[in-house]
LOTI-766635 format. One record per residue (C-alpha): residue number from 1; y, z, x. Coordinates in nm, 3 decimals, decimal comma. Example, Ala and Ser with C-alpha at 12.3 -4.5 7.8 and 13.67 -1.06 7.14 Angstrom:
BEGIN
[r 1 [-0,450 0,780 1,230]],
[r 2 [-0,106 0,714 1,367]],
This chain:
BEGIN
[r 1 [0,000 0,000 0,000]],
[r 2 [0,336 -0,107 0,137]],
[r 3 [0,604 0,207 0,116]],
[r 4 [0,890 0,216 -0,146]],
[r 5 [1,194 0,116 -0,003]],
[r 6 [1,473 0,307 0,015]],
[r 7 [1,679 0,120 -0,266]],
[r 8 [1,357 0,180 -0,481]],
[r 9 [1,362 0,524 -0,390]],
[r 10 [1,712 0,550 -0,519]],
[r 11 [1,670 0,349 -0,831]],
[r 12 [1,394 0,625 -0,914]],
[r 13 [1,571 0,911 -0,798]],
[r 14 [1,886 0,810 -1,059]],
[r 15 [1,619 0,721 -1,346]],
[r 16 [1,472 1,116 -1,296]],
[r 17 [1,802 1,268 -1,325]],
[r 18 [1,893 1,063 -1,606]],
[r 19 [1,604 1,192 -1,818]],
[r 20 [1,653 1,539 -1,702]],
[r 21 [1,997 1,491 -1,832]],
[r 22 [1,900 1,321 -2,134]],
[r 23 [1,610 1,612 -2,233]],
[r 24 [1,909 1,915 -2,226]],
[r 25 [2,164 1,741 -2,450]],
[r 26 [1,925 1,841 -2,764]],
[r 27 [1,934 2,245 -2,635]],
[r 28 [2,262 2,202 -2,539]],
[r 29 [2,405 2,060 -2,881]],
[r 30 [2,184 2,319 -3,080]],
[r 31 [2,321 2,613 -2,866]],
[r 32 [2,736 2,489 -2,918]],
[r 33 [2,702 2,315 -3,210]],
[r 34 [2,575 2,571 -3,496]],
[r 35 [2,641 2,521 -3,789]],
[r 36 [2,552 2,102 -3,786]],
[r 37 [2,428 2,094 -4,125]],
[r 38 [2,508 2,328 -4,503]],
[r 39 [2,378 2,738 -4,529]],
[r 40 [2,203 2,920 -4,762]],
[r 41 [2,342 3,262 -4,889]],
[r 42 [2,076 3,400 -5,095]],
[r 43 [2,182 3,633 -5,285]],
[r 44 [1,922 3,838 -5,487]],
[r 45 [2,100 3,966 -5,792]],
[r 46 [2,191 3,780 -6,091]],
[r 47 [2,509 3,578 -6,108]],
[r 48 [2,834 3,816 -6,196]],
[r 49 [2,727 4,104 -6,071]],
[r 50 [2,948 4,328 -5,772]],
[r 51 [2,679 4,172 -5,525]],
[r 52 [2,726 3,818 -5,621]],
[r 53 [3,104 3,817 -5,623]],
[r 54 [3,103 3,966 -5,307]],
[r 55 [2,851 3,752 -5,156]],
[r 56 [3,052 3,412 -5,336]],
[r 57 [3,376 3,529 -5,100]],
[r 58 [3,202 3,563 -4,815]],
[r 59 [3,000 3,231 -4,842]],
[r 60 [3,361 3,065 -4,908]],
[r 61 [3,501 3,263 -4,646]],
[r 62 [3,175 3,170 -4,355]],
[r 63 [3,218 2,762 -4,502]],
[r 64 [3,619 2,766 -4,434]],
[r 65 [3,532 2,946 -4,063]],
[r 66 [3,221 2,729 -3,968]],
[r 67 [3,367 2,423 -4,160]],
[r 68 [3,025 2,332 -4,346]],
[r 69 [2,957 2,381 -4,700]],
[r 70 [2,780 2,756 -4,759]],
[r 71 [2,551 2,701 -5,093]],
[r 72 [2,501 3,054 -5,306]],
[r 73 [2,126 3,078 -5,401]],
[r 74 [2,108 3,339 -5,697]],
[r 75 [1,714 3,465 -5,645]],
[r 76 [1,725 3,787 -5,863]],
[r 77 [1,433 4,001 -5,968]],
[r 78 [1,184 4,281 -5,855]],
[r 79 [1,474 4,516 -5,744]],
[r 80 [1,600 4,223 -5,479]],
[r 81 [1,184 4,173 -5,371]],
[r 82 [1,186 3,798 -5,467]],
[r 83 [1,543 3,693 -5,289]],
[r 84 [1,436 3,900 -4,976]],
[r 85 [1,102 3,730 -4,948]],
[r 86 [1,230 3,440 -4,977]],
[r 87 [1,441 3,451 -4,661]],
[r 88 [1,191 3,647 -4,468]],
[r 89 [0,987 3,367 -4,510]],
[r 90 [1,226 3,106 -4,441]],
[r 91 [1,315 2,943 -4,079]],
[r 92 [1,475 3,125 -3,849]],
[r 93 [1,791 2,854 -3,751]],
[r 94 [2,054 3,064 -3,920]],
[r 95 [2,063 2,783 -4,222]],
[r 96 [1,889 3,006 -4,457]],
[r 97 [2,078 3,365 -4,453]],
[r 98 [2,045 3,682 -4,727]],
[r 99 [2,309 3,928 -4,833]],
[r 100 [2,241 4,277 -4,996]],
[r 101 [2,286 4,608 -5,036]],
[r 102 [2,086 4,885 -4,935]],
[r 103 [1,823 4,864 -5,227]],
[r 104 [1,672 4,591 -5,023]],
[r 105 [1,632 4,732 -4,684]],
[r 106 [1,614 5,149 -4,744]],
[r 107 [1,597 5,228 -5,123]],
[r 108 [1,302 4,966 -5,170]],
[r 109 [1,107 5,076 -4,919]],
[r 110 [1,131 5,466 -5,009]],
[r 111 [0,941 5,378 -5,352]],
[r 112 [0,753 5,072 -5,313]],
[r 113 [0,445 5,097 -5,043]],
[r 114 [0,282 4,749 -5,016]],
[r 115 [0,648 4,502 -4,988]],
[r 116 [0,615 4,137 -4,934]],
[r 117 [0,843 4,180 -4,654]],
[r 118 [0,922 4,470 -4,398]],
[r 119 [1,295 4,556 -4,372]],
[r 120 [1,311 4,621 -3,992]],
[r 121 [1,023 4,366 -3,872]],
[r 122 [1,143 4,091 -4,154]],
[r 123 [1,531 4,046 -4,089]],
[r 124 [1,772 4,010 -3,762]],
[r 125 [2,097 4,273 -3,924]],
[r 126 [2,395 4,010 -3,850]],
[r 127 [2,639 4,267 -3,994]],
[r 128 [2,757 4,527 -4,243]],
[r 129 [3,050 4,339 -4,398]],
[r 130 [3,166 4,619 -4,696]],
[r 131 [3,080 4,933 -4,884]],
[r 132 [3,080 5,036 -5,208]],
[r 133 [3,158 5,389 -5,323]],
[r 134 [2,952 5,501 -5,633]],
[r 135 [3,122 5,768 -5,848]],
[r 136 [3,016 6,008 -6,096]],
[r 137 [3,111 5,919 -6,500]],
[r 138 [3,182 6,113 -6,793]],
[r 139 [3,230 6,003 -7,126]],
[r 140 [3,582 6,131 -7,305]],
[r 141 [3,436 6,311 -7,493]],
[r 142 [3,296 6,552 -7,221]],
[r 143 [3,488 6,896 -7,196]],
[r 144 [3,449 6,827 -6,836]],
[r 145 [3,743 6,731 -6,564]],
[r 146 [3,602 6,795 -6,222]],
[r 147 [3,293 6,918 -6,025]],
[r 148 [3,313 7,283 -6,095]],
[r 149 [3,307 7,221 -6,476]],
[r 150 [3,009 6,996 -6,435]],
[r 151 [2,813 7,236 -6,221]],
[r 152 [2,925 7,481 -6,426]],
[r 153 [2,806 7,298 -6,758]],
[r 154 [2,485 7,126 -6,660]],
[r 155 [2,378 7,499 -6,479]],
[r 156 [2,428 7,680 -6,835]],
[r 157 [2,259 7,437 -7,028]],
[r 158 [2,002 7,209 -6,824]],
[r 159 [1,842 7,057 -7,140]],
[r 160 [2,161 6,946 -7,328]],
[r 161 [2,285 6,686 -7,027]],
[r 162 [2,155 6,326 -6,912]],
[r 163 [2,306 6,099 -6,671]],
[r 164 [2,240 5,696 -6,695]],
[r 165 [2,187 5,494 -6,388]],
[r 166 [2,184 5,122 -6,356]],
[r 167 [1,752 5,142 -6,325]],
[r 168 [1,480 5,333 -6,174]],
[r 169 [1,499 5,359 -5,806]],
[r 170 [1,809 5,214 -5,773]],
[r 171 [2,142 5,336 -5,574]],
[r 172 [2,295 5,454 -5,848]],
[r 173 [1,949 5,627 -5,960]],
[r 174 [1,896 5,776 -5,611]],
[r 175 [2,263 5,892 -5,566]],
[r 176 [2,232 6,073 -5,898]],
[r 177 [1,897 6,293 -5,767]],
[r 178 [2,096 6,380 -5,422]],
[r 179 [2,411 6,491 -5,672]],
[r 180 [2,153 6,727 -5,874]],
[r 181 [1,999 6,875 -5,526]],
[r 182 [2,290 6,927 -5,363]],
[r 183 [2,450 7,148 -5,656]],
[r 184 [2,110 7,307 -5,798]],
[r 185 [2,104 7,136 -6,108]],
[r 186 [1,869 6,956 -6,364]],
[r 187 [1,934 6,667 -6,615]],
[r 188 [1,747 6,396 -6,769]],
[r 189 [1,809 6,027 -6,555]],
[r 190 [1,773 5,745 -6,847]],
[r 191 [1,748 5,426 -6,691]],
[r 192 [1,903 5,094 -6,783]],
[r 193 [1,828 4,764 -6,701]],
[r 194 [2,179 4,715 -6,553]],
[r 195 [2,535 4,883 -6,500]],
[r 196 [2,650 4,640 -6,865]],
[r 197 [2,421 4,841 -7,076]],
[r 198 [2,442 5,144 -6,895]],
[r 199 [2,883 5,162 -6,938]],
[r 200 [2,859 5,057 -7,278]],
[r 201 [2,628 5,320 -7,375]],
[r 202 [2,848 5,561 -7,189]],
[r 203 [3,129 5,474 -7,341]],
[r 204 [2,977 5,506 -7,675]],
[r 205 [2,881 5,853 -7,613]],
[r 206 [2,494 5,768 -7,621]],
[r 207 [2,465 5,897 -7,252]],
[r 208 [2,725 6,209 -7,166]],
[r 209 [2,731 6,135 -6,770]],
[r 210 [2,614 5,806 -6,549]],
[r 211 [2,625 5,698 -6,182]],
[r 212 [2,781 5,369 -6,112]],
[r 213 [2,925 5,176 -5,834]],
[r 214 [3,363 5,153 -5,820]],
[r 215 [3,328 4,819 -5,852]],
[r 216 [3,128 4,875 -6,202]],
[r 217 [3,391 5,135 -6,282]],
[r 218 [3,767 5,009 -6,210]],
[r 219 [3,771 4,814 -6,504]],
[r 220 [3,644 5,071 -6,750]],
[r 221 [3,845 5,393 -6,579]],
[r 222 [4,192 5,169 -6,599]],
[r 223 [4,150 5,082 -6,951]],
[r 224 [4,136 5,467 -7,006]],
[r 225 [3,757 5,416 -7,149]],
[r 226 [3,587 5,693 -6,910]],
[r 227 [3,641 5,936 -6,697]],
[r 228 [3,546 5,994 -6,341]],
[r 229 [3,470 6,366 -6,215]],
[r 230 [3,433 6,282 -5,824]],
[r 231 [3,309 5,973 -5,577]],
[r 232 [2,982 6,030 -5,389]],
[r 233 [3,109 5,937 -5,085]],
[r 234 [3,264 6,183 -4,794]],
[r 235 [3,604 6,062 -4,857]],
[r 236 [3,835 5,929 -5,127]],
[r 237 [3,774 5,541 -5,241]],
[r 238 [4,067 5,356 -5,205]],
[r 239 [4,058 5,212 -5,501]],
[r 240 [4,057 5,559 -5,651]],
[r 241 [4,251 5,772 -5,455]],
[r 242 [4,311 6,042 -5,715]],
[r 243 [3,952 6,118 -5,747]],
[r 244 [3,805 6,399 -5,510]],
[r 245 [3,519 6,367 -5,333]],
[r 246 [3,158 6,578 -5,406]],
[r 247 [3,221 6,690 -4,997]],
[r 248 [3,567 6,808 -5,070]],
[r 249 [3,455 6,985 -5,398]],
[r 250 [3,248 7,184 -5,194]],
[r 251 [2,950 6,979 -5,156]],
[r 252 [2,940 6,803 -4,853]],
[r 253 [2,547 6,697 -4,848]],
[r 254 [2,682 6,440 -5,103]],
[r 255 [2,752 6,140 -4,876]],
[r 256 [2,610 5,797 -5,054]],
[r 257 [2,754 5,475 -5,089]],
[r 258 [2,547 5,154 -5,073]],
[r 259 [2,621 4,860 -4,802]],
[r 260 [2,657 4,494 -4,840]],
[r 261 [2,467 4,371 -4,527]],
[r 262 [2,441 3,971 -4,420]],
[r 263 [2,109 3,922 -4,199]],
[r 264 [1,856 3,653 -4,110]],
[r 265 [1,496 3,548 -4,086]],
[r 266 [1,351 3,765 -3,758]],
[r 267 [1,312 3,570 -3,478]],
[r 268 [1,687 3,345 -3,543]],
[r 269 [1,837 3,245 -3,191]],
[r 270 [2,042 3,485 -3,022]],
[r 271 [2,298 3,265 -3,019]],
[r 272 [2,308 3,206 -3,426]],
[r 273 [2,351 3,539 -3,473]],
[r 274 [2,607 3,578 -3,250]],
[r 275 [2,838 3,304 -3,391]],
[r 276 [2,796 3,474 -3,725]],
[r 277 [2,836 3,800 -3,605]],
[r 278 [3,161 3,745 -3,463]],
[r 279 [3,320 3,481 -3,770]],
[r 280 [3,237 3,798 -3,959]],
[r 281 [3,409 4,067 -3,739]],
[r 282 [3,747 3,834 -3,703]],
[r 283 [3,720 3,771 -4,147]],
[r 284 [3,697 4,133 -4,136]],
[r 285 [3,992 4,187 -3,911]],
[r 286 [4,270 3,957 -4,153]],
[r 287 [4,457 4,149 -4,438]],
[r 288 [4,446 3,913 -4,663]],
[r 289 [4,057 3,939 -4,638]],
[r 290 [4,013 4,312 -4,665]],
[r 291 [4,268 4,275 -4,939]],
[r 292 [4,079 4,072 -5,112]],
[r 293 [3,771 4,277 -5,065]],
[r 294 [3,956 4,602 -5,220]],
[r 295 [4,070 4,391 -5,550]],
[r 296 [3,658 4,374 -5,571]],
[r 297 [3,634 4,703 -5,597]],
[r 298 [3,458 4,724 -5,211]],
[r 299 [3,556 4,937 -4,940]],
[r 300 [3,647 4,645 -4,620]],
[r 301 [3,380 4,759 -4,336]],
[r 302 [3,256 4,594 -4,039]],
[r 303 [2,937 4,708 -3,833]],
[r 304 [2,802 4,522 -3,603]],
[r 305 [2,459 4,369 -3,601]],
[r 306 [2,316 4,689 -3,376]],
[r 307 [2,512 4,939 -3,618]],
[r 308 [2,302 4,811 -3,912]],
[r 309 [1,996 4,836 -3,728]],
[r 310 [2,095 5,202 -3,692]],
[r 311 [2,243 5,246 -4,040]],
[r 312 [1,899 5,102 -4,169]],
[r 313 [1,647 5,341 -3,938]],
[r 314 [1,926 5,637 -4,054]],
[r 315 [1,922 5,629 -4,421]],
[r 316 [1,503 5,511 -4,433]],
[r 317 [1,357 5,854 -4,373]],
[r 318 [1,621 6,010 -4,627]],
[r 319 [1,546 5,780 -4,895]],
[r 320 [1,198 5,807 -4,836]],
[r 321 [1,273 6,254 -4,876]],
[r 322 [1,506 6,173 -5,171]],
[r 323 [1,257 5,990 -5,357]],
[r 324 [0,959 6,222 -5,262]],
[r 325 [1,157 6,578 -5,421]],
[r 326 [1,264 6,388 -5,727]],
[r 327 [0,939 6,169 -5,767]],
[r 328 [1,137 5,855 -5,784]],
[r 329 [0,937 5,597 -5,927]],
[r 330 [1,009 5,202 -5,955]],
[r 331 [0,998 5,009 -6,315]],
C-alpha cells in the first residue's frame, strides 16, 4: 500500500473536525435554546378554582418570558392523583410541567399508601412561586368574634359545633384537625365536595364554622357575608390585615398555609430547570407581578427549587402525625 499523502492527510484531518463539529450543534442548541417548541402546565384541579387562576397567570407570565406559547391542561380528580401522574409519567424535557399545592406532594401522601406516583422520587421541585393563607370562618350568626370566644364556645359545648372543609383529607380538612389539637377542642368536620358548596352552606347557617383558603374567602368576607375569627398562618395575610393570627392569639403550633409549587418529570436536564427556576425568581421579583398575585388572594413567595425539596421532606412527617391523631381518611 502506497502512504497517504500529506494533502490527503489534511483533506481527512478537516473532514474529522467537521463532523465533530457537526455532532455538538444538536447538544449545544438543546442546552441554549430551551424552550424551542409550546409547554404544558398541567394543572390538576378543575377550571376556576384558586389553583387554576393562579396557575393561568403564571403559564401567561412563563409564555411572555420564554416567548413560546404555555398551554393550561386542566387534569382534575382523585385529590390531584390523575394530573400528577400524568406528569410523572411524562418526558423529562421541561415541555410537560405540573403546578400544585401541597395536597399533591405532602397531604396526599399522609392518607393515601399505594400512590401512582412518589412525591420526592416522581418530580424535580422547580420552585415555590406563592402561598395561600387559610383562615378560620364563622357564620353571622355565631356569637363568636375572635379565638378566645371560639375556644371558649366549642370547649363548653363540644357536641353543638361543626366546621366544613372543602373535602376529606384536604388542606383545609387537615388545617382544621391541627386548629382543634392545638386548642384542646372537639367538633364534627363535614366534608364538601368543594370550597362552592362548602361557603354557601356556611353562609346559610347549615354549617356554624369552616376552613377555607383567603382566596375562597375575600369575596365572601368583603360582601359582609361571613366572618373570619383568625388566619392559620404565623402572621397576618395581607389581604386581611385586620385579622389576627391563631400564633398571636396564643396558639402558636397553628402555622398552615398550603403552597403553589411548579416542578417537573424527575430526571429533566439540569439545565431546564434552571432556566425555569430563574424566569420564575425574576417574575417573582416585579411589582406588578406580586401585585397581581395579592389581587388573587395569594401571598407572592419565591423558594427556590432546593427550598421546596426541604419544604416537602418538612411538612411530610407532620402530615403523616396530623392525619394519624385525627384518623384522617380520604373519600
Amino acid at each position: 500500500m502506497s502512504p497517504v499523502t500529506t494533502p490527503h492527510r489534511q483533506v481527512l484531518w478537516t473532514a474529522a473536525c467537521a463532523l465533530l463539529a457537526a455532532a455538538s450543534l444538536p447538544m449545544q442548541a438543546h442546552a441554549q435554546a430551551y424552550p424551542q417548541k409550546p409547554m404544558t402546565l398541567v394543572v390538576p384541579f378543575p377550571p376556576g378554582g384558586s389553583t387554576d387562576v393562579l396557575g393561568r397567570l403564571f403559564g401567561k407570565l412563563l409564555s411572555e418570558q420564554l416567548k413560546q406559547p404555555v398551554i393550561i391542561d386542566n387534569r382534575p380528580g382523585a385529590g390531584t392523583i390523575l394530573g400528577a401522574q400524568l406528569v410523572a409519567k411524562a418526558a423529562p424535557d421541561g415541555y410537560t410541567l405540573l403546578i400544585s399545592s401541597g395536597s399533591t406532594f405532602t397531604v396526599n401522601p399522609a392518607i393515601r399508601p399505594n400512590l401512582p406516583y412518589d412525591p420526592v422520587k416522581s418530580f424535580e421541585p422547580v420552585a415555590i412561586v406563592a402561598r395561600v393563607p387559610l383562615v378560620l370562618l364563622a357564620n353571622n350568626a355565631v356569637p363568636v368574634k375572635d379565638v378566645k370566644g371560639f375556644v371558649q364556645a366549642i370547649k363548653a359545648q363540644p357536641e353543638k359545633f361543626a366546621y366544613a372543609s372543602f373535602g376529606s383529607g384536604t388542606t383545609s380538612h387537615f388545617t382544621g384537625e391541627i386548629i382543634l389539637q392545638a386548642v384542646g377542642g372537639k367538633m364534627l368536620h363535614v366534608p364538601y365536595k368543594g370550597s362552592a358548596p362548602a361557603m354557601t352552606d356556611l353562609i346559610g347557617g347549615q354549617v356554624p364554622y369552616s376552613v377555607d383558603t383567603v382566596i375562597a374567602a375575600l369575596p365572601q368576607l368583603k360582601a359582609g357575608k361571613v366572618k373570619a375569627i383568625a388566619v392559620t398562618t404565623a402572621r397576618r395575610s395581607q389581604q386581611l390585615p385586620d385579622v389576627p393570627s391563631f400564633a398571636e392569639s396564643g396558639y402558636p403550633q397553628v402555622d398552615a398555609d398550603t403552597w403553589l409549587m411548579l416542578a417537573a418529570p424527575k430526571g429533566t436536564p439540569a439545565a431546564v430547570r434552571a432556566t425555569l427556576e430563574k424566569t420564575l425568581a425574576g417574575l417573582l421579583a416585579k411589582p406588578e407581578v406580586r401585585q397581581l398575585l395579592l389581587q388573587q388572594g395569594a401571598e407572592p413567595a419565591f423558594s427556590s427549587a432546593a427550598q421546596a425539596a426541604a419544604q416537602i421532606d418538612k411538612e411530610l412527617p407532620l402530615m403523616r402525625a396530623v392525619a394519624q391523631r385525627a384518623n384522617i381518611q380520604p373519600d
